[in-house]
Every structure is written in C-alpha cells, then in structure tokens.
Backbone as numpy.savetxt, mean C-alpha at the origin, in Angstrom:
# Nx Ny Nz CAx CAy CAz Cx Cy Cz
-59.81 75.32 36.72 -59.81 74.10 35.93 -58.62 74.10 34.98
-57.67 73.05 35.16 -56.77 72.76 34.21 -56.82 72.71 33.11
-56.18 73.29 31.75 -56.27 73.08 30.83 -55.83 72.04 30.08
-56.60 70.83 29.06 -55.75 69.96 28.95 -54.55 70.08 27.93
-53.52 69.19 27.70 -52.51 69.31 26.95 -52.73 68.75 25.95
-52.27 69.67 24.20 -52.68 68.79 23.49 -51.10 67.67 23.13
-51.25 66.49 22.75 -49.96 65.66 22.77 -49.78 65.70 20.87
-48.61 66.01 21.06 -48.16 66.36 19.24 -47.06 65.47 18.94
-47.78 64.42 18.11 -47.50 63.08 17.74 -46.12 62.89 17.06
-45.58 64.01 16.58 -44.83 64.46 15.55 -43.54 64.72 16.71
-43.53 65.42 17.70 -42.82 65.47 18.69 -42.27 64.34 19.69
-43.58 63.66 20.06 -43.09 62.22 20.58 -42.32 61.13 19.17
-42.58 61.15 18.30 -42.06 60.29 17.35 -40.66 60.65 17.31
-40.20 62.03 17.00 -39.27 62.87 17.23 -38.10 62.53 18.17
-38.84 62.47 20.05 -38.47 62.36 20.78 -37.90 60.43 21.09
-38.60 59.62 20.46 -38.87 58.62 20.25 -37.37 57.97 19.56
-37.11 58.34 18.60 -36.22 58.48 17.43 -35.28 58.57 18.22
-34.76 60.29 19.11 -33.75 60.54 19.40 -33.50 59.34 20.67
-34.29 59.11 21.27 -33.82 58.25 22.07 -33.14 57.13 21.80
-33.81 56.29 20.54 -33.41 55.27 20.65 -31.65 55.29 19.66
-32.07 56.64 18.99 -30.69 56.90 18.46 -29.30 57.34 19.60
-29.70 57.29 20.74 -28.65 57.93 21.84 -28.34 56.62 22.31
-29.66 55.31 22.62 -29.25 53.77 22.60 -28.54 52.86 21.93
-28.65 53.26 21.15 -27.67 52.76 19.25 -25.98 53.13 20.14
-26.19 54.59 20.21 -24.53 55.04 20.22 -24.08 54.68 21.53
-25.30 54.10 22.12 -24.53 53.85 23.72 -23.84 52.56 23.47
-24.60 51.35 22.61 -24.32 50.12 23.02 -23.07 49.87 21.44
-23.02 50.95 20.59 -21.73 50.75 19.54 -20.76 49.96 19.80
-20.02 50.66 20.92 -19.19 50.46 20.98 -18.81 48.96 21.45
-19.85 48.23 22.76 -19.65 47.11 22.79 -20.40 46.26 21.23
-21.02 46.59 20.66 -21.30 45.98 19.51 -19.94 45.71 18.50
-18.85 46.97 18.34 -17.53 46.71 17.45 -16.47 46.03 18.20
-16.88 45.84 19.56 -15.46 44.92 20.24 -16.09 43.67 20.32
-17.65 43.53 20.18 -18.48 41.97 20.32 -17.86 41.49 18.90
-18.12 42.33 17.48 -17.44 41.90 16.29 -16.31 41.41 16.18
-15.51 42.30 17.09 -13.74 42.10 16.72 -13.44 40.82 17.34
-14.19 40.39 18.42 -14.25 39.24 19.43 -14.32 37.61 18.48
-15.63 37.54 17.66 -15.78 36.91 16.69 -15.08 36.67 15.35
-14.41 37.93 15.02 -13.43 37.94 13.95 -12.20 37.16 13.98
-11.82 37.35 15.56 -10.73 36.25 16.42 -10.92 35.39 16.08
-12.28 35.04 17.06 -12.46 33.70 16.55 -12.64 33.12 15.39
-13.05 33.33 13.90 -13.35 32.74 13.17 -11.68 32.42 12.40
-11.08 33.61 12.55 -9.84 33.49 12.01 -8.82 32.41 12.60
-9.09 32.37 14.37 -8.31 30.84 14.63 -8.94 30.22 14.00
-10.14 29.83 14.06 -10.83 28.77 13.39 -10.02 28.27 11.85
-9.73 29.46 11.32 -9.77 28.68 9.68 -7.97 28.39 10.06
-7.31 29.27 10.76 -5.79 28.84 10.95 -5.79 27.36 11.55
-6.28 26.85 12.29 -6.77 25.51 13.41 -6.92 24.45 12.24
-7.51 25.34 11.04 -7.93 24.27 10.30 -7.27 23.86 9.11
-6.32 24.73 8.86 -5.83 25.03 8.07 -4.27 23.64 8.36
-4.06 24.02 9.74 -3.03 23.07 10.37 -3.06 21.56 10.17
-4.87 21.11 10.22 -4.86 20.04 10.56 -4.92 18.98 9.48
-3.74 18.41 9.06 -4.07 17.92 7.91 -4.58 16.43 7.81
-5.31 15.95 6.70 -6.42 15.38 6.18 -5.04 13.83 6.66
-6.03 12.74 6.71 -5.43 11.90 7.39 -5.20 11.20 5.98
-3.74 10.54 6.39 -3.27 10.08 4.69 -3.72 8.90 4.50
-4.11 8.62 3.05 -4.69 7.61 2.50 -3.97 5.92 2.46
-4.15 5.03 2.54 -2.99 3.93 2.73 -2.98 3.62 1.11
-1.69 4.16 0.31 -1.61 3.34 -0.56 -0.50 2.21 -0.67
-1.51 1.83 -2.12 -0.40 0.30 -2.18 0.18 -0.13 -3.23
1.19 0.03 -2.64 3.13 0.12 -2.98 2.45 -0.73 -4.77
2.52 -0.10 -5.71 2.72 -0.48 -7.35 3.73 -1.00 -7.71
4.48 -1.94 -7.47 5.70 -2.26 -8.57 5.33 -2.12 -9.97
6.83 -1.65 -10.77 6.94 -1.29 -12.11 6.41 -2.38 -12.97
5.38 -2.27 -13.65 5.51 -3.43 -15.00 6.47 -2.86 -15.84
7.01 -4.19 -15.83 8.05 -4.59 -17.31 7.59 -4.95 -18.32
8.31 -3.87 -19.73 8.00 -4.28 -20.47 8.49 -5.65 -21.50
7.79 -6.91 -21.72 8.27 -8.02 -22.45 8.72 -7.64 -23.63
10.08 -8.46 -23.84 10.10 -8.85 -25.47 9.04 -9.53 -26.22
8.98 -9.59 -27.66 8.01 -10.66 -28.17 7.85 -11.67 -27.71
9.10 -12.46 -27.54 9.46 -13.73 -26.77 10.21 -13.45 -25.86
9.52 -14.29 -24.85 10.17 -14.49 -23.73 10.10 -15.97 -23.33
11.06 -16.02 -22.01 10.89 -17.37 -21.23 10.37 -17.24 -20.32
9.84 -18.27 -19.59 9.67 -18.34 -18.05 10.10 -20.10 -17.13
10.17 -19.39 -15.92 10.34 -21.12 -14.93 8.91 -21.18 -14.42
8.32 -22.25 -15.09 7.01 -22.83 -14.51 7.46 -23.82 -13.11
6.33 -23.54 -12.33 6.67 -24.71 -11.15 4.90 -24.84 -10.45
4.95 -25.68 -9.45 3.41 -25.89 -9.02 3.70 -25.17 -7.54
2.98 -24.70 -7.24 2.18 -24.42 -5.73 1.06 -25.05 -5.41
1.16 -26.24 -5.08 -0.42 -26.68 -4.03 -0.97 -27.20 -5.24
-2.17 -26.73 -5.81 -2.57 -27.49 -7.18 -2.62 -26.52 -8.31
-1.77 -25.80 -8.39 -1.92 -24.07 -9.63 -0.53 -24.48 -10.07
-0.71 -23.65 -11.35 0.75 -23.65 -12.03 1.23 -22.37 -11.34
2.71 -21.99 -11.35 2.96 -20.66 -11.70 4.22 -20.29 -12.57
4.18 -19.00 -12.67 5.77 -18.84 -13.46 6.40 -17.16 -13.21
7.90 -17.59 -13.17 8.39 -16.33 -13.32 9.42 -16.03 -14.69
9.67 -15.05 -14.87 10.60 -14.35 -15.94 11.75 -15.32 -15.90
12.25 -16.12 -16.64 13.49 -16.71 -16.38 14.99 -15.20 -16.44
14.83 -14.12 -17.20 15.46 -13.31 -16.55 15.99 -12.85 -15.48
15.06 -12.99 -14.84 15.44 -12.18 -12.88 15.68 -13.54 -12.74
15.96 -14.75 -12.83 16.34 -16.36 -11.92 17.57 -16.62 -12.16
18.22 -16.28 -11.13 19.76 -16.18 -11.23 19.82 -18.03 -10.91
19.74 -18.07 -10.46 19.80 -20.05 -9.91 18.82 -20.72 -9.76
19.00 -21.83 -9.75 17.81 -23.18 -9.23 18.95 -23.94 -8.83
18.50 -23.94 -6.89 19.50 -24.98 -6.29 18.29 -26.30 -5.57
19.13 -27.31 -5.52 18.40 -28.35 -4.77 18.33 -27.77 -2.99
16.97 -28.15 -2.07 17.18 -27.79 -0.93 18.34 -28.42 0.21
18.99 -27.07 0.88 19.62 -27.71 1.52 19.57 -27.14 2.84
20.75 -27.50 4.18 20.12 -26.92 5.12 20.21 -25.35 4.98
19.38 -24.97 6.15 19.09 -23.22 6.40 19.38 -23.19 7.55
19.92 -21.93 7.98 20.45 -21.28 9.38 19.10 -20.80 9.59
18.19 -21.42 11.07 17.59 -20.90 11.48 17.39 -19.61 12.60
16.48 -18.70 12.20 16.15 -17.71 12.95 14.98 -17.62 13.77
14.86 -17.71 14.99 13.73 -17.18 15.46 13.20 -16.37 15.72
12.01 -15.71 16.11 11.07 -14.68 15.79 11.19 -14.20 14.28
11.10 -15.26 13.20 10.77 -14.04 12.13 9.22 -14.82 11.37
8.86 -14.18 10.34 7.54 -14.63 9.94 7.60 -16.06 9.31
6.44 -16.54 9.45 6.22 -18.06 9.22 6.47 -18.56 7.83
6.50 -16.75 6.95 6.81 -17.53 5.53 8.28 -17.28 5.35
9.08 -16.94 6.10 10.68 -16.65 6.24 11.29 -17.98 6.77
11.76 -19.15 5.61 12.00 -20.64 6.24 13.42 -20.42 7.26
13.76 -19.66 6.29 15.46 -18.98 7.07 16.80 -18.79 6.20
17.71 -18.84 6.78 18.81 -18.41 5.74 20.08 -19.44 5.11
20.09 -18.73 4.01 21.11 -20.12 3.27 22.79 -19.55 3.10
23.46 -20.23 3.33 25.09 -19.87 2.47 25.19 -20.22 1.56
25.18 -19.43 0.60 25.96 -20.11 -1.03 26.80 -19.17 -1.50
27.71 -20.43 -1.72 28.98 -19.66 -1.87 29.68 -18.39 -1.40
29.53 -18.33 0.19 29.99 -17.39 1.32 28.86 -15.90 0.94
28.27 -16.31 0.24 26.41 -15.35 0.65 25.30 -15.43 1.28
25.30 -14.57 2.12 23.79 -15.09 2.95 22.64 -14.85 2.10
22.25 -15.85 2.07 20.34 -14.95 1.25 19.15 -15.76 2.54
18.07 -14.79 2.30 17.20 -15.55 2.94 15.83 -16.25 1.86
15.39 -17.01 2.36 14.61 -18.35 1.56 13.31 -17.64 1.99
12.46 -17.55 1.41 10.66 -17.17 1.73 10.09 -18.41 0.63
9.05 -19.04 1.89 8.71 -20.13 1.16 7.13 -19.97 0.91
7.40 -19.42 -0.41 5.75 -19.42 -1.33 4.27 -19.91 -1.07
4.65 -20.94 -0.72 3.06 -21.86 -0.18 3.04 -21.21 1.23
3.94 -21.16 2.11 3.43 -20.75 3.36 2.79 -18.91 3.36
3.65 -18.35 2.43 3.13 -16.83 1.80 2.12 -16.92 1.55
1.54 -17.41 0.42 0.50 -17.34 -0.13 -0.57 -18.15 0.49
-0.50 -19.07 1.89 -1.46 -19.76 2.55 -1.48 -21.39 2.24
-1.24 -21.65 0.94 -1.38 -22.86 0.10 -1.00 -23.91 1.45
-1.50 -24.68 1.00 -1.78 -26.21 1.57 -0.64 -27.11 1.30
0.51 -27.35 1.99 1.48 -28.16 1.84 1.43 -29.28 1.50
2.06 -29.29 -0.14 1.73 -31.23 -0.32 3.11 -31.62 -0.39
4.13 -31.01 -0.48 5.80 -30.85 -0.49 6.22 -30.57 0.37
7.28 -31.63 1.19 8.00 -30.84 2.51 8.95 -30.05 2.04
9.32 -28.87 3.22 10.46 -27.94 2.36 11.36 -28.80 2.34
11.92 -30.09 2.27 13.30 -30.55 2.09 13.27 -31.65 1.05
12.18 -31.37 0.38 12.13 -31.80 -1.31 11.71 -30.76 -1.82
11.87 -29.31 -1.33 11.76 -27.96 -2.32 12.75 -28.34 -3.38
12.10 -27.46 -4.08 13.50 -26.46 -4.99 13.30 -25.29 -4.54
15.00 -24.48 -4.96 14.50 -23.24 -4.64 14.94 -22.68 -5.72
14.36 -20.94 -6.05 14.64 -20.60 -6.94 15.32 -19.34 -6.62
16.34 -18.95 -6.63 17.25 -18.03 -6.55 16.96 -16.52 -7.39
16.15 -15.61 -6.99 15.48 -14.41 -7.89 15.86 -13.20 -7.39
16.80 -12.75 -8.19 17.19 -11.21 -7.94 15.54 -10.35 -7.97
15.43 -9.62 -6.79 14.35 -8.36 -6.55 15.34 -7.27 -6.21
15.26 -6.40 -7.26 15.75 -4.78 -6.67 17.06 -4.99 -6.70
17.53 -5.92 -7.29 19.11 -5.61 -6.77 19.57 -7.14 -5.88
18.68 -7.72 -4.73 18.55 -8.16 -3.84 18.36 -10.06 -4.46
19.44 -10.88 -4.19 19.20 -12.09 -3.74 18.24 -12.88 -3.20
17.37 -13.28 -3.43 16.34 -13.81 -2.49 15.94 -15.35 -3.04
15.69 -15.93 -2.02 15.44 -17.47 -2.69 14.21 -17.99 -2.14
13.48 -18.75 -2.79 12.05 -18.83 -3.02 11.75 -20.37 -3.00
11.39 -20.57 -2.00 10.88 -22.23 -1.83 9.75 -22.72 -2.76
9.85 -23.74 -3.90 8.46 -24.23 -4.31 8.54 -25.13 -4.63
7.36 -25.95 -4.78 7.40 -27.31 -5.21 8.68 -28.25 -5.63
8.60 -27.92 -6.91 9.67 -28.54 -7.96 9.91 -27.82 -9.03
10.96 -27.73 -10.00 10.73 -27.02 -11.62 9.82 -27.81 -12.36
9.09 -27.46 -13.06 8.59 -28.40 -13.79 8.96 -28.22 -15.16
8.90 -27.23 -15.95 9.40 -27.13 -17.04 9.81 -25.56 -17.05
11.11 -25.36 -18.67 11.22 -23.68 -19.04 10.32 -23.70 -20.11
9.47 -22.89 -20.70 8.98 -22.41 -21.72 8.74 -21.01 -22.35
8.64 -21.37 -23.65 8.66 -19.39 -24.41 7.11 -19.57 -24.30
6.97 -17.95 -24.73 5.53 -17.69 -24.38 5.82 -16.12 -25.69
4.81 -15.73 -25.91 4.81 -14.70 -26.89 4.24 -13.52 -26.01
4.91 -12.17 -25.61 4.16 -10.93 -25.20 2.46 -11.02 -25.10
1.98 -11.34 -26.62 0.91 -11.14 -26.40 0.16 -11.89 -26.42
0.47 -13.09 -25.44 -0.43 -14.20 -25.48 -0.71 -14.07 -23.61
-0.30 -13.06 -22.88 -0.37 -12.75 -21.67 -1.65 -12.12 -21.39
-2.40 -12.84 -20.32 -4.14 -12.78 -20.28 -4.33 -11.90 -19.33
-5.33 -10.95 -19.53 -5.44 -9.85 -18.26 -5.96 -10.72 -16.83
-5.86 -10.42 -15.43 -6.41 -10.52 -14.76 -7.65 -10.98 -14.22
-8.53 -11.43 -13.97 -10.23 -11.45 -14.03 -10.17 -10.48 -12.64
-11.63 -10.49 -12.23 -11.71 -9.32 -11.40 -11.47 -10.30 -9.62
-11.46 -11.52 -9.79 -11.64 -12.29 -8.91 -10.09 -11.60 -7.83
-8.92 -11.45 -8.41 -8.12 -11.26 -8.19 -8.60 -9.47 -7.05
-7.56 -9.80 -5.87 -7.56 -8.30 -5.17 -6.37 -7.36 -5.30
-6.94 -6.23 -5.26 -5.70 -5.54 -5.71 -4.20 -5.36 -4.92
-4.56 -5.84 -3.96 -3.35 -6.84 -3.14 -2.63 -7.71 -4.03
-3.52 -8.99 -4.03 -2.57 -9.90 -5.35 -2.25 -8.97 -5.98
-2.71 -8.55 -6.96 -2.37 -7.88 -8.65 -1.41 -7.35 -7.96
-0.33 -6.79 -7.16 0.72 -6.46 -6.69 1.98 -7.39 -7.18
1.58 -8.24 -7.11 2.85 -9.54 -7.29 2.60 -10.31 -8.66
0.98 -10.03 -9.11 0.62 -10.97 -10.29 0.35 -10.13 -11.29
0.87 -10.93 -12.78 1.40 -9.89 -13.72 0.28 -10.24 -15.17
-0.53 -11.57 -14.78 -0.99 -11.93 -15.78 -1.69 -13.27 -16.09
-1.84 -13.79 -16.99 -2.35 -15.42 -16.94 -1.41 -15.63 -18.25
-0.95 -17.04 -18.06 -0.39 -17.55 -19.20 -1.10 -18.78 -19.78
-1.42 -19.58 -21.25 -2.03 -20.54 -21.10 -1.48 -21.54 -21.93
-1.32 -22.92 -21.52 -0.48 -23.32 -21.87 -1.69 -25.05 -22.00
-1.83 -25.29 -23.12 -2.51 -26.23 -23.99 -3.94 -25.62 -22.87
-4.33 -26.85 -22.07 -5.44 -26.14 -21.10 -5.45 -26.11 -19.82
-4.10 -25.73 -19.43 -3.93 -25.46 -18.22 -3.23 -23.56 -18.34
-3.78 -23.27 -17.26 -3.69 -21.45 -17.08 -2.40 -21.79 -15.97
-1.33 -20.77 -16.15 -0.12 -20.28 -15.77 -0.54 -19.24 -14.97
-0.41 -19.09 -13.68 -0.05 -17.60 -13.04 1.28 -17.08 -13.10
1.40 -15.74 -14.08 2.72 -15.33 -14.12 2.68 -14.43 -13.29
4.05 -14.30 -12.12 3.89 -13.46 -10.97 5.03 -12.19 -11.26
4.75 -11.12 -10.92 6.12 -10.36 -10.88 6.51 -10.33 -9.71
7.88 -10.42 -9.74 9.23 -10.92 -8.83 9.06 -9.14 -8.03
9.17 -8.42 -8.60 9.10 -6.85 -7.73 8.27 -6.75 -6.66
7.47 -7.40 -6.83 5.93 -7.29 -6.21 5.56 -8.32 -4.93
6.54 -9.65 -4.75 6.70 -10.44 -4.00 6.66 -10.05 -2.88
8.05 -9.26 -2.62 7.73 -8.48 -1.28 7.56 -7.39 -0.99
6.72 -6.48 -0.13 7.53 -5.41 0.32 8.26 -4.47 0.36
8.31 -3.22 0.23 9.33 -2.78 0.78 9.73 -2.71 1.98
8.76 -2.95 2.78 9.01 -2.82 4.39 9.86 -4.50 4.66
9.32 -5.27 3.61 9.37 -6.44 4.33 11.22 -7.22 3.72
11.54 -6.55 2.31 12.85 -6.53 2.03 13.57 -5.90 2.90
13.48 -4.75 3.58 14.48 -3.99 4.26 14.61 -4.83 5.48
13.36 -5.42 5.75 13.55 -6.20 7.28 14.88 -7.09 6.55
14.44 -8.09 5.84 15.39 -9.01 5.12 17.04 -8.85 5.19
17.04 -7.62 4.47 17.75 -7.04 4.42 19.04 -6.70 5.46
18.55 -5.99 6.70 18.62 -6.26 8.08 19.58 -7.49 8.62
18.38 -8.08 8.45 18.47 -10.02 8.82 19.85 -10.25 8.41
19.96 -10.32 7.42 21.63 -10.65 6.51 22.58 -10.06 6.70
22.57 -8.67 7.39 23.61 -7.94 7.97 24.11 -8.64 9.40
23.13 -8.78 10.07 23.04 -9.29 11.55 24.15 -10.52 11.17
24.10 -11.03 10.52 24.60 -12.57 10.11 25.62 -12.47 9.73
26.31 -11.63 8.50 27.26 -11.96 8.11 28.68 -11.58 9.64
C-alpha cells in the first residue's frame, strides 16, 4: 500500500511565485519594446500637433481714428434720405459730374474713371456702395475728390449741401444698431438743429484689398 504524500503549501506557493516570476521575465522584454512602440507614438502625436496650426481668425482691417481739433469742418451732403459728412480736410475738390472712362468687369459701385487735369482717379459711387436707393442720376452727382492714404479717389453723391463747424465734442458715439463692419468707415453722429449727421471716416471707405485693386486699375490706364 502506497504511502500518501503530504502536499506542503508553503512549497507550492513557493513554486507558484517562481513560476510566474520566470513569466514576468519572459514577456519583459516584449513589454519594454510594446512601451518604446507607444512612446513613438505619442511623441509624433504631440510633434503632428504641434505643426498644425490653429486656423486664423478673420480680422477686420481698423482704420486709425483721428484725432479732431476743437473745431473742425465738414462737407455735409445727402445719400438717399440720411445726411452725411466728411472732414473737409482730406477733400481736396468738389467737381461737377462729368464724363468717365468706362471699365468693364469691375464692381457695381466702381462708376469708372475720370481725367482731371492729366490724372486718372477712379469715382466709387456711395449710394450704389452702401445699397441706397437712387433718387439722383450719377450725371447730376457731385463728386467729391478725397485723398485716402495718400490716394485720389472721387466719390459720387447726391449734391453738397452745406460746409459746417462742429465742436470735437459734440461728436455722438455710435448706437449698437450699427455693425462692426460699418463702424469701419463710420466715425460718429453729428447733430445739427434736429437732424443727425453721419460722419464717415474717409480711411475706412475702402479696403485695403479693394484700393490696391484701384490702384492697379489706374496703372493699366495711364
């Protein structure tokens, strides 16, 4: 008769241990190249990301406010049924309309181009810019002749209606009605007995993209 075996718990635990400690060192090694594998990757990752830069924001082009004297002037004129006015400073001329060298393909508010006095300028006519409702054909405009940047540019509107002073600080902020689009070109409210003045800044009229086209245009020509 066989004797039975006694089983010594302490030995299998033992044996138990070493095994799974000989499993550990078997699978190490793919465990530190599975790491190094991932380390790759995370590190393209942040380089990948690092590259890709954030998509740029559209901003919009600020012209400089100027600062007024106490007194100043301006050329009031009408658009459609609004007053408006600019700096009589930047208004190099007020000519009566006459003909324009037309261009085709350019924008609907570009009437076209004038000679004065062996200068090309080109004419942008205000009501068609700004949308307004034509109650003036352009060939009872006036135009108003307004240095921007340096730059000649002549400006179709109504009629002059009057010059007037105005005091710095009688210039009315904005209301919120206005988008920050307009407020690009518009500098203020003026008020004049009880009718409100839109005073526009001349910087702000156009563009920069849309002067350089201009710009362009007048080279082609001369």
């Amino acid at each position: 008769m066989k004797k039975k075996r006694k089983v010594s718990f302490k030995k299998v635990l033992q044996e138990e241990t070493e095994r799974k400690e000989k499993k550990e060192e078997k699978r190490e090694p793919e465990k530190i190249e599975v790491e190094k594998k991932v380390e790759v990757k995370r590190e393209e990752a942040e380089s990948r990301k690092a590259e890709i830069k954030p998509p740029e924001k559209k901003v919009i082009e600020e012209p400089a406010k100027k600062e007024r004297p106490e007194i100043f002037e301006v050329v009031i004129f009408p658009l459609s049924s609004e007053l408006y006015a600019v700096p009589v400073d930047v208004v190099e001329e007020i000519v009566n309309f006459r003909e324009l060298i037309f261009v085709p393909n350019l924008p609907s508010y570009v009437a076209g181009l004038m000679e004065l006095r062996n200068f090309i300028i080109p004419i942008i006519d205000l009501m068609e810019k700004f949308g307004f409702e034509r109650k003036v054909k352009r060939e009872e405009s006036s135009i108003l002749i307004i240095n921007i940047k340096g730059n000649p540019i002549g400006f179709l509107v109504e009629r002059i209606s009057s010059i007037e002073k105005f005091r710095s600080d009688e210039i009315l902020e904005l209301p919120p009605v206005f988008s920050e689009d307009e407020k690009r070109y518009l500098e203020g409210l003026l008020r004049k007995e009880e009718k409100l003045i839109v005073l526009l800044n001349p910087d702000g009229l156009l563009t920069r993209e849309e002067l350089a086209s201009l710009q362009e245009l007048k080279k082609e020509r001369i």
